[in-house]
C-alpha positions as CSV (number, residue, x, y, z in Angstrom):
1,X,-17.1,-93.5,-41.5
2,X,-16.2,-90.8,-39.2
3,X,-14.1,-87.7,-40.9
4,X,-11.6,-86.2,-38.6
5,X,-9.7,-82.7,-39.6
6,X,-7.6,-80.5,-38.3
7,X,-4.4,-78.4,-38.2
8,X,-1.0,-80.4,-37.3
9,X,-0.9,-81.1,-33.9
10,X,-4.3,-80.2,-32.9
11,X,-5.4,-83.2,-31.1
12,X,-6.9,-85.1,-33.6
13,X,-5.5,-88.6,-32.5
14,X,-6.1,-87.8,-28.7
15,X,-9.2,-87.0,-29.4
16,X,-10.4,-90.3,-31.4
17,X,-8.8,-92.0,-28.5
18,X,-10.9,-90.2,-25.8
19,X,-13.9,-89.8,-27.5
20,X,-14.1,-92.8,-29.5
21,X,-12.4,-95.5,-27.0
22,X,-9.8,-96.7,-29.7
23,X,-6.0,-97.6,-28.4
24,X,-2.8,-97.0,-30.4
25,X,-3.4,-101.2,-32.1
26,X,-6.2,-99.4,-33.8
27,X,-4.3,-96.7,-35.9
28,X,-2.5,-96.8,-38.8
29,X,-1.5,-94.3,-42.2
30,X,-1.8,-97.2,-44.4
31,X,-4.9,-97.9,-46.3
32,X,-4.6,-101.5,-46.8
33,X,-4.0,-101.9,-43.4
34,X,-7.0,-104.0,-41.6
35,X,-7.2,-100.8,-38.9
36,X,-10.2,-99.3,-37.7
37,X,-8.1,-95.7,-38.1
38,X,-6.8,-94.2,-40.6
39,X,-4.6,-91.4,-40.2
40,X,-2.5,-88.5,-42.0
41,X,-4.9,-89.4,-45.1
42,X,-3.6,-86.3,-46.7
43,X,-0.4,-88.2,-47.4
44,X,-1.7,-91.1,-49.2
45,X,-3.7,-87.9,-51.4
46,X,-0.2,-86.8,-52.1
47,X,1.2,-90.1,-53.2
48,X,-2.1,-90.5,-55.6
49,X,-1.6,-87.0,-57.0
50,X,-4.6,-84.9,-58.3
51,X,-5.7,-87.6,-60.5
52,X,-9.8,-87.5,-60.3
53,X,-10.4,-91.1,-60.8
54,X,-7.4,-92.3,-58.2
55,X,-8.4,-89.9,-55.5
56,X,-11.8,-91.6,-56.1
57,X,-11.2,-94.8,-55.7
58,X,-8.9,-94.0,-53.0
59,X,-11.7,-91.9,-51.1
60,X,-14.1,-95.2,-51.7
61,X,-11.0,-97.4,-50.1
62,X,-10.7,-95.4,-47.2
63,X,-14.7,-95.0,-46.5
64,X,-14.4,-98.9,-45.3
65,X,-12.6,-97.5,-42.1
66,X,-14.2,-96.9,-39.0
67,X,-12.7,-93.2,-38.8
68,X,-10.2,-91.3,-41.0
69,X,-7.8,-88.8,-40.0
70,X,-6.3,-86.1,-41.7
71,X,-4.0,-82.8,-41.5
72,X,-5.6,-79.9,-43.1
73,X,-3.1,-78.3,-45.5
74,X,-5.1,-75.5,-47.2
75,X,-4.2,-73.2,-44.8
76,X,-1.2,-71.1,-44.4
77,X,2.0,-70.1,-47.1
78,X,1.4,-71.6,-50.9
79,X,4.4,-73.7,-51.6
80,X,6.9,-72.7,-54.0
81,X,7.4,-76.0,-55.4
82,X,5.2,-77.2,-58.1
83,X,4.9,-80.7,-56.7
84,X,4.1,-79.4,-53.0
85,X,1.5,-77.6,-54.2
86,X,-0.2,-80.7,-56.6
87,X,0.2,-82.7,-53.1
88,X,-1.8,-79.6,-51.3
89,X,-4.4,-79.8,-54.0
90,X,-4.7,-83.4,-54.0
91,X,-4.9,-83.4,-50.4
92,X,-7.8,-80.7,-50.1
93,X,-9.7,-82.7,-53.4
94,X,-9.5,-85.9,-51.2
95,X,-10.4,-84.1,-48.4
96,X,-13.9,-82.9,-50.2
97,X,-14.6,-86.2,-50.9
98,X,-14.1,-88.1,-47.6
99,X,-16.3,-85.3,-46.1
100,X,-19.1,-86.0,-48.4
101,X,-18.9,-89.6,-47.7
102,X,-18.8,-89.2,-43.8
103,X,-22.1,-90.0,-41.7
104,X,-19.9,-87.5,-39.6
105,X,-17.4,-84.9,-39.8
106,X,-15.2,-83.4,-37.2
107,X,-12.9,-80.4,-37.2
108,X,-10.1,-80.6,-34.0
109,X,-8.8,-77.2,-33.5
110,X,-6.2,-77.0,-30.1
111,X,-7.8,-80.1,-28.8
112,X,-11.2,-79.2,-29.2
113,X,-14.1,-81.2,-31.4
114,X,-16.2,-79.2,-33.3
115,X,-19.3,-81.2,-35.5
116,X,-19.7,-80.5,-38.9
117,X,-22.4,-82.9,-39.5
């Protein structure tokens, strides 16, 4: 699986697409989906909650895809709101695991790829 982060609307999609040769049939945000990519994975992170063993097996679900997408969220203002922030944290937990289980991980900043690993 190939790990894909970045800010909102950094290029993260175009990039897949251009870099990767996927077309719009190939994405989708849900996991159960039978795409090859997954984005906005911080979302499903938020609908799991920071819950250990569901962002787990939700981390293990998502490795099956070909390339997983996701909006970094750590950056910027803390939320107020108690339950924006547990979707913040969740997001960054899952976020830490997807990048541990990536043969490959990509930050996107303004349109442009930079390899982790």
């Amino acid at each position: 699986m190939i790990y894909i982060f970045g800010p909102y609307a950094a290029g993260k999609r175009e990039y897949v697409r251009e870099a990767f040769g996927y077309t719009e049939a190939d994405f989708s945000t849900k996991a159960e989906d039978n795409c090859r990519v997954l984005y906005d994975a911080q979302q499903l992170a938020s609908k799991v909650g920071n819950r250990p063993e569901e962002l787990e097996k939700l981390a293990e679900q998502l490795c099956r895809k070909e390339v997983v997408i996701a909006t970094e969220t750590g950056c910027g203002v803390v939320p107020i709101d108690a339950a924006e922030r547990e979707a913040r944290e969740a997001a960054g937990r899952l976020s830490i695991l997807l990048a541990k289980r990536a043969q490959k991980v990509i930050r996107v900043w303004c349109g442009l790829p930079e390899s982790l690993r």
